[in-house]
Backbone as CSV, one residue per row, in Angstrom:
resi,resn,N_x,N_y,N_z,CA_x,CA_y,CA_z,C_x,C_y,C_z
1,UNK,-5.803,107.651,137.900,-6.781,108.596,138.367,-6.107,109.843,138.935
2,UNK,-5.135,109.796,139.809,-4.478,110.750,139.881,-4.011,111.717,139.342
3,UNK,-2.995,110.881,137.707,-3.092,111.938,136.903,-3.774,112.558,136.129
4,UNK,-5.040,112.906,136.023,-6.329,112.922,135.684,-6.338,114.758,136.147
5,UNK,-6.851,113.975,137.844,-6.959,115.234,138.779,-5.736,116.355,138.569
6,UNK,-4.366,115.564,138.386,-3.522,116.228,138.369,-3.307,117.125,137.105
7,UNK,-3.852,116.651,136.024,-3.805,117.646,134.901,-5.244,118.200,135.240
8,UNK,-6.377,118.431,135.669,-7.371,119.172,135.862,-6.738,119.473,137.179
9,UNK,-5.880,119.723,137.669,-5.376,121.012,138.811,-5.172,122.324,138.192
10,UNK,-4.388,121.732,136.555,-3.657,122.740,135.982,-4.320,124.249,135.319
11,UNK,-4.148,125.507,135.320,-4.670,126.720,135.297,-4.485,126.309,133.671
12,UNK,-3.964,126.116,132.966,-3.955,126.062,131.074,-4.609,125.026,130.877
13,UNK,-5.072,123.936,131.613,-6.034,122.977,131.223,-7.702,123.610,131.170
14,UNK,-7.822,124.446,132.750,-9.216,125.276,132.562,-9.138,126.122,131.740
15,UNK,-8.617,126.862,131.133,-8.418,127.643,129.964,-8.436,127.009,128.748
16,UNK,-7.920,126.019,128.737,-8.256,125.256,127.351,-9.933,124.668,126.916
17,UNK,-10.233,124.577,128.221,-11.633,123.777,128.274,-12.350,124.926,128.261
18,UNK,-12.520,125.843,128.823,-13.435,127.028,128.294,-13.517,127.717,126.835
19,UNK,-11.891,127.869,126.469,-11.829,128.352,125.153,-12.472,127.404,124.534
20,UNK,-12.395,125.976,124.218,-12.886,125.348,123.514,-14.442,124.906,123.880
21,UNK,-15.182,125.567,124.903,-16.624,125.394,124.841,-16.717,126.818,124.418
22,UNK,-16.621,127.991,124.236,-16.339,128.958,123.622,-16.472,128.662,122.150
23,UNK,-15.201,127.782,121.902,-15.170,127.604,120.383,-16.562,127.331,120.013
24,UNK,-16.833,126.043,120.447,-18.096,125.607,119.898,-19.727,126.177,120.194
25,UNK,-19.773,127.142,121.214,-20.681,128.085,120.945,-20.576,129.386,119.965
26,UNK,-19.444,129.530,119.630,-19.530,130.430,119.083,-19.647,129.787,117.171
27,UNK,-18.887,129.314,116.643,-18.885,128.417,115.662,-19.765,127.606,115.474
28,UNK,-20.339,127.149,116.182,-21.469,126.246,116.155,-22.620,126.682,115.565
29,UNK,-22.733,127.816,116.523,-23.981,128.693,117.010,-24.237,129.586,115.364
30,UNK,-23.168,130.235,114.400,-22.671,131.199,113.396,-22.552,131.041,112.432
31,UNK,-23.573,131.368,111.292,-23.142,131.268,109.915,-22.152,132.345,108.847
32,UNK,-21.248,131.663,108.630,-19.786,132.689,108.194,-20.465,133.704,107.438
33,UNK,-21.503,133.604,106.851,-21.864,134.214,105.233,-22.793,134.968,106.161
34,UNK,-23.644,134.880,107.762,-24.686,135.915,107.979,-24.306,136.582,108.864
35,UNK,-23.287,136.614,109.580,-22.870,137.439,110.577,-22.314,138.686,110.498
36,UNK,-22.259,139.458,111.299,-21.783,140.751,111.095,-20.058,140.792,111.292
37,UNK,-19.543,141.517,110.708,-18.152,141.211,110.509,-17.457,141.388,111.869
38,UNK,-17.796,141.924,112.628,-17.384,142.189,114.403,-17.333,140.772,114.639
39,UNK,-17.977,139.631,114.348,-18.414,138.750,114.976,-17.481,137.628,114.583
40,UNK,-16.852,138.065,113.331,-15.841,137.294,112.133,-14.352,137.637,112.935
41,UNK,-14.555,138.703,113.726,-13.081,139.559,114.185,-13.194,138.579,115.714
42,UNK,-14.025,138.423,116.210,-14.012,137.823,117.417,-13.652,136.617,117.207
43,UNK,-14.183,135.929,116.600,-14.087,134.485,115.987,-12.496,134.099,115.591
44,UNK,-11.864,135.020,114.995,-10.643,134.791,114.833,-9.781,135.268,116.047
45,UNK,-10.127,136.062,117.003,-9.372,136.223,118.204,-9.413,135.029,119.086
46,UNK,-10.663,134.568,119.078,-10.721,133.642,119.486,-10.394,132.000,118.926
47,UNK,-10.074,131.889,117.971,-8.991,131.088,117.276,-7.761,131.286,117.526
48,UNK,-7.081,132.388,117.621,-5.490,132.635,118.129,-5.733,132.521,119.426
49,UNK,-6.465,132.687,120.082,-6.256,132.318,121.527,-6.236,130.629,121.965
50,UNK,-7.376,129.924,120.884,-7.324,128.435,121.045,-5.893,128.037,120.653
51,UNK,-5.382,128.586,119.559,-4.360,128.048,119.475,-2.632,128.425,120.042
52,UNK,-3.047,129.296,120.696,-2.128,129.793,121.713,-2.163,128.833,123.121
53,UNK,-3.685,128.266,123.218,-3.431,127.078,124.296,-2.791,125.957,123.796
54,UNK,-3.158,125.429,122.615,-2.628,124.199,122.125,-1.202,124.038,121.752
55,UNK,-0.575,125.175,121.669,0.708,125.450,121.484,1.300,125.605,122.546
56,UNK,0.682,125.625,123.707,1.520,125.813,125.166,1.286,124.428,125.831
57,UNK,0.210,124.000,125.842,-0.060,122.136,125.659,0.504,121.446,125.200
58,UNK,0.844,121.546,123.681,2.154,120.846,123.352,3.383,120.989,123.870
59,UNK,3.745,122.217,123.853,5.170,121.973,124.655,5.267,122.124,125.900
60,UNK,4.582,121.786,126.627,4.465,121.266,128.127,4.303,119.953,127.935
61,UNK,3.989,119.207,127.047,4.087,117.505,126.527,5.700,117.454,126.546
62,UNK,6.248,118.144,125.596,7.275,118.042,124.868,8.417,117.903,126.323
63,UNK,8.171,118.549,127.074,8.899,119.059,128.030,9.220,117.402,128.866
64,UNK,7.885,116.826,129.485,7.932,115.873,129.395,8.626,114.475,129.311
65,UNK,9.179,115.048,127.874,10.446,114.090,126.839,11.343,114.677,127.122
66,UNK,11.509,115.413,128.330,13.268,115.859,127.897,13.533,117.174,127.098
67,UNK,12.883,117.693,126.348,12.947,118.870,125.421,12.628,120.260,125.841
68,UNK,13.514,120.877,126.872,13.081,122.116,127.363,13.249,123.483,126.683
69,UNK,12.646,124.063,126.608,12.681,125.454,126.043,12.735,126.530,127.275
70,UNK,13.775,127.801,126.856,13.973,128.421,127.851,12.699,129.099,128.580
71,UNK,11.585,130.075,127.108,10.472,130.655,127.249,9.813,129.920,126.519
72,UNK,8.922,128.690,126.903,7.575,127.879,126.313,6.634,129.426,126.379
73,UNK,6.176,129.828,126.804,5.066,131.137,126.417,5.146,132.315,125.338
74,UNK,6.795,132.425,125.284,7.136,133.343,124.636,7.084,132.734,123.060
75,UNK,7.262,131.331,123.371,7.739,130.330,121.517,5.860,130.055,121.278
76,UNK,4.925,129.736,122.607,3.507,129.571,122.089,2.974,130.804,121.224
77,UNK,3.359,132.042,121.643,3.203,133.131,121.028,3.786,133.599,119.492
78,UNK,4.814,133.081,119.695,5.547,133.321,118.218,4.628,132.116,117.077
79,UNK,4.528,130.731,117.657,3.739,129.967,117.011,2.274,130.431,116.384
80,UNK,1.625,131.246,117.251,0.221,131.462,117.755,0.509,132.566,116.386
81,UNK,1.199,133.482,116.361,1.619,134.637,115.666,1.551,134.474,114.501
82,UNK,2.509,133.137,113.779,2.815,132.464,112.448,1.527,132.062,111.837
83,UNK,0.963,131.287,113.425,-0.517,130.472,112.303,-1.471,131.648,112.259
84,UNK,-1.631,132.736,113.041,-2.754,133.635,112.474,-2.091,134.609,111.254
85,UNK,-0.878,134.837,111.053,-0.725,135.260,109.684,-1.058,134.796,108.761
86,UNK,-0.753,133.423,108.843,-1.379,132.402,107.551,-2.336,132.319,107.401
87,UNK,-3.686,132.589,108.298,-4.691,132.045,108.424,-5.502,133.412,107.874
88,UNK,-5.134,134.185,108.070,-5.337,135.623,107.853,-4.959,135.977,106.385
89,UNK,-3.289,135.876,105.759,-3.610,135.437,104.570,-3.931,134.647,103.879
90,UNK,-4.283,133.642,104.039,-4.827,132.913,103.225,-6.947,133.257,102.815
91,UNK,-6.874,133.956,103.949,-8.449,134.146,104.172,-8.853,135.148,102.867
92,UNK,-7.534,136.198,102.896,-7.910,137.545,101.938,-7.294,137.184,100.687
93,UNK,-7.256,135.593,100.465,-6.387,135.070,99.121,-4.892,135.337,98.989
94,UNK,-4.165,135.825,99.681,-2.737,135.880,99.339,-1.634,135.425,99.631
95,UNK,-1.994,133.993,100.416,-0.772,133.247,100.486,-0.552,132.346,99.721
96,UNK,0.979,132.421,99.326,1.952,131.654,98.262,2.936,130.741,99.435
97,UNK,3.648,129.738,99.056,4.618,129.129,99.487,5.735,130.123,99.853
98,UNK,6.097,131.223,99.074,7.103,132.273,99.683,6.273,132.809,100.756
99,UNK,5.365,133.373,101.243,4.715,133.858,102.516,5.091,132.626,103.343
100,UNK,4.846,131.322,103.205,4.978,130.146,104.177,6.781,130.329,104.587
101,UNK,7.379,130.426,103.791,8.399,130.374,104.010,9.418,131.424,104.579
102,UNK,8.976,132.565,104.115,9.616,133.913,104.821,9.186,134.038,106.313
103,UNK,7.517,133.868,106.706,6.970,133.776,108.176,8.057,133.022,108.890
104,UNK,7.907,131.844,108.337,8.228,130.826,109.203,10.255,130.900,109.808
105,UNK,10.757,131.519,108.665,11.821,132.530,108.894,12.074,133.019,110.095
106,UNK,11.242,134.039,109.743,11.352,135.349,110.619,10.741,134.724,111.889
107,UNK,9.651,134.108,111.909,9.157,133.877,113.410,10.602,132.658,114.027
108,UNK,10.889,132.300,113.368,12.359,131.359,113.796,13.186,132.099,114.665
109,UNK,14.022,133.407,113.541,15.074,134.242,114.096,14.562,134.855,115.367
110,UNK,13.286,135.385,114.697,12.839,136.545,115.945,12.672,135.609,117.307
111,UNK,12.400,134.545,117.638,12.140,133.710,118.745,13.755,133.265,119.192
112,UNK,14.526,132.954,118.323,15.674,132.826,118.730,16.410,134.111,119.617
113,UNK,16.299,135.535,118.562,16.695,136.205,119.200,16.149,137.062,120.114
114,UNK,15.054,136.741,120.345,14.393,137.367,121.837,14.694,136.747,123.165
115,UNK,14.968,135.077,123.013,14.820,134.200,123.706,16.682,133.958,124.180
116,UNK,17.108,134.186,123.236,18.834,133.843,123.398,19.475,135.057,123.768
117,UNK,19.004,136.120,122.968,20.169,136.958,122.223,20.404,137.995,123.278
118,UNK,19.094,138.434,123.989,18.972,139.936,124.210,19.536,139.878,125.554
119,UNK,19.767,138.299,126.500,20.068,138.092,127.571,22.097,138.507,127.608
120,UNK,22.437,138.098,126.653,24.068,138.395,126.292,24.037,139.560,126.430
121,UNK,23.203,140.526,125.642,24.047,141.773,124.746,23.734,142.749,126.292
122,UNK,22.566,142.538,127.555,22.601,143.386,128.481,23.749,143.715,129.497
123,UNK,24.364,144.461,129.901,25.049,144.565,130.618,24.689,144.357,132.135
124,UNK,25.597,143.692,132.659,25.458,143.267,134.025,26.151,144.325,135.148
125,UNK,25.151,144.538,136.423,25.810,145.378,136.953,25.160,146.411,137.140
C-alpha cells in the first residue's frame, strides 16, 4: 500500500493520468474522417506528449534495475522524437525500412552526442 501512495506522490504519474484521460476524451469522443484538421494536429500533439510520458516511465523502471542514464528526459525526448517521425510518416504514406533505419541512427548519435559529447569538448574555467 505504501508503494501505491508512493508512486501516486509522483509529479509524472499525475501527468500520465491526465494525459491519458485526455487521450480518451479526446479519441474517444472523434471521428478521424469528421473532424477538422486542427483537431487531427492536436490529437497528434497529444500523442507525443503520451508518449513522452511512457518513455520517461519506462526508464524510471529501468533505473530501478540498475540501468542509469545520465539525461532520462533528454533520451524520453529523443525517443518521443523517433516515434512521432514514424508516425507522421507513415500517416502521409512514406515510410520504408530505410526511414526506420536512418531515424533510428541519427536519434542514437544525436542522443549520444548531446548527452556525452558536448560535456568534454567545453572548456573549464
Amino acid at each position: 500500500m505504501k508503494l501505491i501512495f508512493r508512486v501516486l506522490a509522483r509529479r509524472h504519474t499525475w501527468q500520465l493520468i491526465i494525459i491519458l484521460v485526455l487521450d480518451g476524451l479526446i479519441f474517444g469522443a472523434s471521428n478521424s474522417r469528421s473532424v477538422p484538421s486542427f483537431l487531427l494536429m492536436i490529437g497528434f500533439l497529444l500523442l507525443l506528449a503520451t508518449f513522452y510520458q511512457l518513455f520517461y516511465g519506462l526508464l524510471s523502471l529501468v533505473r530501478l534495475y540498475g540501468l542509469k542514464f545520465k539525461r532520462p528526459n533528454r533520451l524520453a525526448l529523443y525517443f518521443t522524437g523517433t516515434v512521432g517521425l514514424l508516425v507522421a510518416l507513415q500517416s502521409i504514406g512514406e515510410l520504408s525500412l530505410r526511414d526506420v533505419v536512418v531515424l533510428l541512427l541519427l536519434a542514437g548519435l544525436g542522443y549520444l552526442y548531446s548527452a556525452y559529447g558536448i560535456e568534454g569538448m567545453v572548456p573549464s574555467g
